[in-house]
C-alpha positions as a Markdown table, in Angstrom:
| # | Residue | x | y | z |
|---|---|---|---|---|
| 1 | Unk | -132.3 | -3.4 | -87.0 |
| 2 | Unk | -130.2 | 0.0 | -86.4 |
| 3 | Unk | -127.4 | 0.9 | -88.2 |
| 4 | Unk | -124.3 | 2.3 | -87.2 |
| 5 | Unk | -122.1 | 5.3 | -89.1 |
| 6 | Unk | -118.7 | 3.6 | -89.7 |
| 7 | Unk | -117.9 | 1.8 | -93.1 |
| 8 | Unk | -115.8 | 2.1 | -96.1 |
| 9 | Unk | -117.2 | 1.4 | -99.7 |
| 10 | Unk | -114.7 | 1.0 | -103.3 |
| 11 | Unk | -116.0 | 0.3 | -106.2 |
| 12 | Unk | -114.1 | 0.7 | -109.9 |
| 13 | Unk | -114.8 | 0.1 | -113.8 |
| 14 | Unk | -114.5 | 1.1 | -116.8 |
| 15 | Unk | -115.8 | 1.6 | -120.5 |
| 16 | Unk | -114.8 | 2.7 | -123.7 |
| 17 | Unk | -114.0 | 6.8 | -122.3 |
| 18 | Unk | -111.8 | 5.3 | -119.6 |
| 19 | Unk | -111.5 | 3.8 | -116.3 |
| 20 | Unk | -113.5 | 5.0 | -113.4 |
| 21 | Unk | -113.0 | 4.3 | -109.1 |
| 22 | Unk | -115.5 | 5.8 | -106.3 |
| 23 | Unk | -114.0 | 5.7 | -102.5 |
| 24 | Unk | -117.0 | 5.9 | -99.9 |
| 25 | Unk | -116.0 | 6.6 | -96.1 |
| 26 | Unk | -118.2 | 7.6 | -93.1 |
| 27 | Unk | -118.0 | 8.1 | -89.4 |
| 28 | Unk | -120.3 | 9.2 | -86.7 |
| 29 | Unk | -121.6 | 12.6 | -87.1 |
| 30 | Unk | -125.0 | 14.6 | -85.9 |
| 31 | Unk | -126.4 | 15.0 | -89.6 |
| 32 | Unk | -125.4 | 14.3 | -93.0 |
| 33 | Unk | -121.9 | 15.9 | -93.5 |
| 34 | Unk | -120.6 | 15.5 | -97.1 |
| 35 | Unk | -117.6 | 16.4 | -98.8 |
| 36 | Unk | -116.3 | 15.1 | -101.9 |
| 37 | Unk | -113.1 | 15.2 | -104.1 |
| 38 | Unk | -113.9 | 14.8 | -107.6 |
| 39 | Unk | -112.1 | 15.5 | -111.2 |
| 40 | Unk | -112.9 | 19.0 | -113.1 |
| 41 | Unk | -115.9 | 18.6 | -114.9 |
| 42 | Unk | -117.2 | 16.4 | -113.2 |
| 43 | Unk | -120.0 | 19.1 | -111.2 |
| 44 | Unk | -123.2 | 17.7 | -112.7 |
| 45 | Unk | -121.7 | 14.1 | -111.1 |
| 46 | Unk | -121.0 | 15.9 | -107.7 |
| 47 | Unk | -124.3 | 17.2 | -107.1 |
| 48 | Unk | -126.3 | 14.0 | -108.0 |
| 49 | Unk | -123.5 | 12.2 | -105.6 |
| 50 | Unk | -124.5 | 14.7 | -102.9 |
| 51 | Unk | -128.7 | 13.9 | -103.3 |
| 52 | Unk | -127.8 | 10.5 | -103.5 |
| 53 | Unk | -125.5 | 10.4 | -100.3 |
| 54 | Unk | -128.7 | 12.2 | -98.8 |
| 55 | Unk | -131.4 | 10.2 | -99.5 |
| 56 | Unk | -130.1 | 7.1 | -98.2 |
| 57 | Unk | -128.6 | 8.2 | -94.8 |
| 58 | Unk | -129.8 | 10.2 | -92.4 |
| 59 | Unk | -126.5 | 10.7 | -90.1 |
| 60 | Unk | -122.6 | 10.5 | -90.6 |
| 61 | Unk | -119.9 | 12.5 | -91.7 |
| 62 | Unk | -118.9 | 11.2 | -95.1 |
| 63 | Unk | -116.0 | 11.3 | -97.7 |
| 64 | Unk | -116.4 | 11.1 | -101.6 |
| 65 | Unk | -113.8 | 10.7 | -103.9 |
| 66 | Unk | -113.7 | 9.6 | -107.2 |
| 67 | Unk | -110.7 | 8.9 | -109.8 |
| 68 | Unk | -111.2 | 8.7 | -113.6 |
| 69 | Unk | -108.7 | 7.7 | -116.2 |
| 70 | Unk | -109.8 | 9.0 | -119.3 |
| 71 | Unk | -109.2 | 7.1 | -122.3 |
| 72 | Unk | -106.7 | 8.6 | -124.7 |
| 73 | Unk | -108.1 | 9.5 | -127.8 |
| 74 | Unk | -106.7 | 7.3 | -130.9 |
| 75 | Unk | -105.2 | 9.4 | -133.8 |
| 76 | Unk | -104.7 | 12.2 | -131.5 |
| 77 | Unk | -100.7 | 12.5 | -130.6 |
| 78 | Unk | -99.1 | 15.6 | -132.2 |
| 79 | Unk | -95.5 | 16.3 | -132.2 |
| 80 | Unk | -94.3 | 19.2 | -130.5 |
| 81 | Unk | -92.2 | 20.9 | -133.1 |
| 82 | Unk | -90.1 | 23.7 | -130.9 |
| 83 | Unk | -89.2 | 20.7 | -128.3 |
| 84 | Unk | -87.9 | 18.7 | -131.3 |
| 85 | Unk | -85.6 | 21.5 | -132.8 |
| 86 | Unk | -84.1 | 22.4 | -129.3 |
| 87 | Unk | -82.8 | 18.1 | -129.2 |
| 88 | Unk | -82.1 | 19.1 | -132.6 |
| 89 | Unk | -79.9 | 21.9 | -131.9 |
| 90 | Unk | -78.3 | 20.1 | -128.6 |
| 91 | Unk | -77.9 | 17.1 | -131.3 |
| 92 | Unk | -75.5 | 19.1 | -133.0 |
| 93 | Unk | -73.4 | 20.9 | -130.5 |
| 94 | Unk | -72.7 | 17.0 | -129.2 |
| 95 | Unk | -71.5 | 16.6 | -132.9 |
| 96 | Unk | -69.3 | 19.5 | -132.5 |
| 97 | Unk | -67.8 | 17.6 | -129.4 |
| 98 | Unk | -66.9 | 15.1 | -130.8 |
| 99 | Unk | -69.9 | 13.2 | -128.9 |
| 100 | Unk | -72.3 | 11.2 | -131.2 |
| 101 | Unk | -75.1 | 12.5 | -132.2 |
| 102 | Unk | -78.8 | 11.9 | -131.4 |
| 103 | Unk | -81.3 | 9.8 | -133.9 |
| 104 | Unk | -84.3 | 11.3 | -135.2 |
| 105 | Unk | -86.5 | 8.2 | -133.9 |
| 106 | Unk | -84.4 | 8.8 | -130.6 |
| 107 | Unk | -85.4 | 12.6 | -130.3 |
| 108 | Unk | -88.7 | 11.3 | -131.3 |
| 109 | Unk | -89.3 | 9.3 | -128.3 |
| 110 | Unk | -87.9 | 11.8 | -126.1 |
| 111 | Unk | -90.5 | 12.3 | -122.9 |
| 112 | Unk | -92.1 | 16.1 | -124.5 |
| 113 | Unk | -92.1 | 15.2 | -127.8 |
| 114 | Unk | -94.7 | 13.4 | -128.5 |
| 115 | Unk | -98.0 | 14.9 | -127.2 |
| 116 | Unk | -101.3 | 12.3 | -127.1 |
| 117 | Unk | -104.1 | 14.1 | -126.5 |
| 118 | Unk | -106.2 | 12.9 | -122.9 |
| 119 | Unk | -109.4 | 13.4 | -122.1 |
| 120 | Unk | -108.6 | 14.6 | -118.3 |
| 121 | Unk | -110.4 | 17.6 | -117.3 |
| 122 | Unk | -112.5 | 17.4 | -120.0 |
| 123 | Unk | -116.6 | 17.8 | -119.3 |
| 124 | Unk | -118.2 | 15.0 | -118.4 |
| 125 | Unk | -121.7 | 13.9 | -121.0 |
| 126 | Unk | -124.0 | 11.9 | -120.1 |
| 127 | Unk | -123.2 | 8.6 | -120.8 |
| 128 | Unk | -120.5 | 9.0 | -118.7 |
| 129 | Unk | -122.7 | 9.8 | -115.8 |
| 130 | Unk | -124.6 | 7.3 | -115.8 |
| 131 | Unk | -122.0 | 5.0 | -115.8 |
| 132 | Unk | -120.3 | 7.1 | -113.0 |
| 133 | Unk | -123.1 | 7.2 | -110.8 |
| 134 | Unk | -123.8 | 3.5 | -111.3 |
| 135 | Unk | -120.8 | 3.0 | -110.0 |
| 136 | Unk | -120.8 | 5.3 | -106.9 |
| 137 | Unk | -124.4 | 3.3 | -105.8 |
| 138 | Unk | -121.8 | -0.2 | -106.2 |
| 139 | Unk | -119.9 | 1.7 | -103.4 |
| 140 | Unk | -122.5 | 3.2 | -101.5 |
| 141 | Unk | -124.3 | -0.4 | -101.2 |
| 142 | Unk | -120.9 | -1.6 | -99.5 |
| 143 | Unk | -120.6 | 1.0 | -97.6 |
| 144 | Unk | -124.4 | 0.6 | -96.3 |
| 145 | Unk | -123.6 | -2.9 | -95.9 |
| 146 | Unk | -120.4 | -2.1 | -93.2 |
| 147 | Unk | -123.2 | 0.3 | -91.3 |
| 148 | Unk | -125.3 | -2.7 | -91.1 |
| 149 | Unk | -123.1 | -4.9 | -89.9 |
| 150 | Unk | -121.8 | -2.4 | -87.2 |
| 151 | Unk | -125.7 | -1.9 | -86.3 |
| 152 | Unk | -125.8 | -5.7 | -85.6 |
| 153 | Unk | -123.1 | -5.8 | -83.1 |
| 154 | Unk | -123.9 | -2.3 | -81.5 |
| 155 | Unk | -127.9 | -4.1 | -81.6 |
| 156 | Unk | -126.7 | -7.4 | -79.1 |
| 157 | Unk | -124.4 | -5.1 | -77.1 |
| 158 | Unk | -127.2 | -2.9 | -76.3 |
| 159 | Unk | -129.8 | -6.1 | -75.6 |
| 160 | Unk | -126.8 | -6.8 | -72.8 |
| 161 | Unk | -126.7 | -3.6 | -71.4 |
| 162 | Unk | -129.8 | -3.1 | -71.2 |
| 163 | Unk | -130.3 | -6.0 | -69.1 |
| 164 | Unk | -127.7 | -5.1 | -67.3 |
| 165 | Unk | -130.0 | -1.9 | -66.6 |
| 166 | Unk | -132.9 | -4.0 | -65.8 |
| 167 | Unk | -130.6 | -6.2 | -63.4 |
| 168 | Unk | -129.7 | -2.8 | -61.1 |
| 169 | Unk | -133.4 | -1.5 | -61.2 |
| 170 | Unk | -134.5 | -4.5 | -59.7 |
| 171 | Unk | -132.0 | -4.8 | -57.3 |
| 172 | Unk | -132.4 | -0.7 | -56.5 |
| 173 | Unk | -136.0 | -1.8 | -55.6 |
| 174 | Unk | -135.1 | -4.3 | -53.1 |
| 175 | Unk | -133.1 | -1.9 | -51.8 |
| 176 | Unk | -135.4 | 0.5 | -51.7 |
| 177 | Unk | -138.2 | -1.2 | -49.7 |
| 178 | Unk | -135.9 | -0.7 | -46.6 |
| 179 | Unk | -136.0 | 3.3 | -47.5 |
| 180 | Unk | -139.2 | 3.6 | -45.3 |
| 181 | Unk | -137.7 | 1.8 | -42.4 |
| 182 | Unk | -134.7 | 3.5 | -42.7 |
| 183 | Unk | -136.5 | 7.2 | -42.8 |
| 184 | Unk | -138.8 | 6.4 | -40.1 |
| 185 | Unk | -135.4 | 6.2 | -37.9 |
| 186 | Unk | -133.8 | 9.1 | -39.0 |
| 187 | Unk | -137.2 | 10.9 | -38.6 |
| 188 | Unk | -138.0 | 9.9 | -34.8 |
| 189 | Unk | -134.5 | 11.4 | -34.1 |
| 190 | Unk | -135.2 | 14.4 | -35.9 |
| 191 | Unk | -138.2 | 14.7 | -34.5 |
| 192 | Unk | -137.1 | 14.1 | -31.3 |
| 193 | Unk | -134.4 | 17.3 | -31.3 |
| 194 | Unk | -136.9 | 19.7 | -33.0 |
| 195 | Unk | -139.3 | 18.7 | -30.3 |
| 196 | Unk | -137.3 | 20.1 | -26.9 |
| 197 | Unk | -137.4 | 23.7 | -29.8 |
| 198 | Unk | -141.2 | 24.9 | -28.0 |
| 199 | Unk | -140.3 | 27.9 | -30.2 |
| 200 | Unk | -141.2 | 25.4 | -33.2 |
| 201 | Unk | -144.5 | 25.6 | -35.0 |
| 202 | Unk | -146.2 | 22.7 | -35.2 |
| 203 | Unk | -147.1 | 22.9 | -39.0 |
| 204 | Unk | -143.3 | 23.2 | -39.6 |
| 205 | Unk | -142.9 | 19.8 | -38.2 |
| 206 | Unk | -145.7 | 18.7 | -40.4 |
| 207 | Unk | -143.6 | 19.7 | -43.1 |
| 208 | Unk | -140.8 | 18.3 | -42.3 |
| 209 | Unk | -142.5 | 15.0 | -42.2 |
| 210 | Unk | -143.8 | 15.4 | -45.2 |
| 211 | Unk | -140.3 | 16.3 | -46.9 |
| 212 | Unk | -138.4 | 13.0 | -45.3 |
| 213 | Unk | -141.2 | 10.8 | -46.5 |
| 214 | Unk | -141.0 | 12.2 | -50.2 |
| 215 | Unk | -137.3 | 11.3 | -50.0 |
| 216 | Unk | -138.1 | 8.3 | -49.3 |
| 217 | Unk | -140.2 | 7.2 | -51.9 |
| 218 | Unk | -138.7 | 6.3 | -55.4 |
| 219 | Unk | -141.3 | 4.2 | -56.6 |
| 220 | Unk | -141.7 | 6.6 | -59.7 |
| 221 | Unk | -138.1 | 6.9 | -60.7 |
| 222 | Unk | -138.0 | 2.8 | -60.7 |
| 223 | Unk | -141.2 | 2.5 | -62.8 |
| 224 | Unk | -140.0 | 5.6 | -65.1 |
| 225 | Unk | -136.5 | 3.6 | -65.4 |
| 226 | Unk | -138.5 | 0.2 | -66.3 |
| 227 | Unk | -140.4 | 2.0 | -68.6 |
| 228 | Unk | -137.4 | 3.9 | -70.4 |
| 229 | Unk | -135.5 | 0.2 | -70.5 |
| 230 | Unk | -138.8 | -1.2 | -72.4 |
| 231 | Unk | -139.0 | 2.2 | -74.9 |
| 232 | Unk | -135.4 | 1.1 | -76.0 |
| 233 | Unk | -135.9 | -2.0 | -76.7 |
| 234 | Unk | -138.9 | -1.0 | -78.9 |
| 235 | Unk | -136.5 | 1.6 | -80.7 |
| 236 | Unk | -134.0 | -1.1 | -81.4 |
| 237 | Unk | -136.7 | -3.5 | -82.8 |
| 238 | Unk | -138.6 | -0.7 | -84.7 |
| 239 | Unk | -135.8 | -0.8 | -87.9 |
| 240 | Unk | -135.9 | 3.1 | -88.0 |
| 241 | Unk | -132.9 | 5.7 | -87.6 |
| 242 | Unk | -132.7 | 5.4 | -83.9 |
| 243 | Unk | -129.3 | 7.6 | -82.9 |
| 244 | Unk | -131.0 | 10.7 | -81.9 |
| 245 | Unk | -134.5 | 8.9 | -80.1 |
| 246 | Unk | -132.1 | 6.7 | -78.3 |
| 247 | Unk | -129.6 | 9.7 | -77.6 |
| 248 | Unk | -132.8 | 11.4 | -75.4 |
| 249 | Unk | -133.3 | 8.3 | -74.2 |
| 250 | Unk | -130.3 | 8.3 | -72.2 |
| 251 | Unk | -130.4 | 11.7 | -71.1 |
| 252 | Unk | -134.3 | 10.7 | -69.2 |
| 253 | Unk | -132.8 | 7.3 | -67.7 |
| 254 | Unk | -129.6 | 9.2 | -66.2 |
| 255 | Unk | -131.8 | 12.3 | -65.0 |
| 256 | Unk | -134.3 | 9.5 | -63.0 |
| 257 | Unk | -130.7 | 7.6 | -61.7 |
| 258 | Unk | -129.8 | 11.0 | -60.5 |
| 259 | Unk | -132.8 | 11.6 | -58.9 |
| 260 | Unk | -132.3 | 7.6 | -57.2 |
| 261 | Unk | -129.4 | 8.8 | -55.6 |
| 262 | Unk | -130.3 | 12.2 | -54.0 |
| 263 | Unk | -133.1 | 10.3 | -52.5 |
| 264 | Unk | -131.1 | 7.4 | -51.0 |
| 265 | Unk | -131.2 | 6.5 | -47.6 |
| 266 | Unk | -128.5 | 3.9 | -47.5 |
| 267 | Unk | -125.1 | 3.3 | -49.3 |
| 268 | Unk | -126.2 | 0.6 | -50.5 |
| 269 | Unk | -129.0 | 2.0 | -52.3 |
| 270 | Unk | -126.4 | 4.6 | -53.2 |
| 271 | Unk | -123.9 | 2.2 | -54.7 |
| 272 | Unk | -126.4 | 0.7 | -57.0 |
| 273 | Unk | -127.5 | 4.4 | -58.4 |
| 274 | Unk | -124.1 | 5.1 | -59.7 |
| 275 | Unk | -123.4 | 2.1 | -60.9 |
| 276 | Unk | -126.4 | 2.7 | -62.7 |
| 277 | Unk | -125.5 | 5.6 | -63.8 |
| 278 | Unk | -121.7 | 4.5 | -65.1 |
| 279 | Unk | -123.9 | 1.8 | -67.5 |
| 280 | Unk | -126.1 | 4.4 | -68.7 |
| 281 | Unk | -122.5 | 6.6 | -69.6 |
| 282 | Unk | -121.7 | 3.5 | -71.2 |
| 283 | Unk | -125.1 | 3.1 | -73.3 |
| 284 | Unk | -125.2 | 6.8 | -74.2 |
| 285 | Unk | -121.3 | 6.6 | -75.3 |
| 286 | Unk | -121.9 | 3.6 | -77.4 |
| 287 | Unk | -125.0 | 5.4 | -78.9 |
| 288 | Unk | -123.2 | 8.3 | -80.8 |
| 289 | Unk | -122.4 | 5.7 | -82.9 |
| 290 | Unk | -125.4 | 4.9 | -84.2 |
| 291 | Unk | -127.5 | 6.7 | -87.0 |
């Protein structure tokens, strides 16, 4: 089953240091794009994120971030003495004005006084990368699970266009066993107005036969066409990253539905190529999104 690039994966915790939350995003992309958004300290984590990221996908553009909340340590506030003695001082020039003054539990709990001392930006050990990382594999699993679930649905849209594909070969053949018929006509009356030309050699004639009745054949486009239909199905079925095999893919099935059309010999025949063709836009657009 293929996968596709596009999911979102959250995952939070904590322990006794803090609280912990990984964000996981990807979208389509021609190799493994990473970047990341991560706390100070928190390098040794980045790294093994990146590896990790890495060694379970092979395409995408992804988007780490991660958000800690460390855990205050207890015993730790401090009070911040020159903050207190400029309340202090305002304390009393209220006083002087006749306005009441200030507490000391009030100035206490004014915002700056008390300090508690946080663990943010500190280094992270490594305890708290393991329990990080575990984290971060939570949110890479649910991301891996959206990429899934897009590969299922971009899996039966392809089994429908490619027998859509399969649909127009057939009918290109039908159409193109009255190429010969069709050739032979054009050909009489070619050869009819090179012949009253006695200036024309002979072997150039032979030539031109020759040209006109390659035209007319496209047996080996159709069969290449059949066989590329059949090589994509095996890709699809073979569970391996298929973006960039099915990606070539396309490019060999539109170069053989070009070829069907310069070699037409009717509109119809014609009509059928580029419709052809529009599918195989289609395919090829839908397969950037794969991995």
């Amino acid at each position: 089953m293929i996968r596709g690039m596009t999911g979102f994966g959250r995952a939070q915790g904590q322990s006794s240091w803090g609280a912990w939350a990984w964000e996981a995003r990807s979208v389509n992309g021609k190799t493994v794009d990473l970047r990341t958004n991560m706390p100070p300290g928190c390098e040794a984590v980045d790294f093994e994120a990146r590896r990790r990221v890495k060694d379970r996908f092979q395409r995408g553009s992804f988007q780490l971030q991660l958000r800690i909340d460390f855990a205050r340590e207890a015993g730790a506030t401090s009070i911040d003495t020159r903050e207190l003695a400029r309340l202090a001082r305002l304390s009393r020039n209220w006083a002087s004005a006749k306005v009441s003054p200030a507490r000391f539990d009030g100035l206490l709990n004014t915002n700056g006084v008390m300090r508690g001392a946080s663990r943010t930006g500190a280094g992270v050990d490594e305890a708290m990368a393991k329990d990080l990382l575990a984290g971060l594999d939570q949110a890479l699993d649910l991301l891996a699970g959206q990429r899934t679930k897009e590969g299922e649905s971009l899996t039966a849209l392809f089994g429908r266009m490619l027998t859509d594909v399969d649909a127009l070969v057939k009918k290109s053949a039908e159409l193109a066993a009255g190429q010969p018929g069709l050739v032979r006509e054009r050909l009489k009356a070619r050869l009819a107005d090179m012949g009253k030309d006695t200036s024309i050699d002979p072997d150039r004639m032979a030539q031109e036969v020759m040209l006109m009745a390659n035209r007319a054949d496209v047996r080996e486009e159709l069969d290449r066409l059949v066989a590329h239909v059949q090589t994509a199905r095996e890709i699809l079925k073979s569970g391996e990253a298929a973006g960039r095999k099915l990606d070539f893919l396309c490019q060999e099935l539109n170069r053989e539905a070009n070829t069907l059309c310069s070699k037409s010999a009717s509109l119809e025949l014609t009509n059928a190529g580029l419709a052809l063709k529009s599918l195989i836009d289609q395919f090829r657009e839908q397969v950037q999104n794969v991995e």
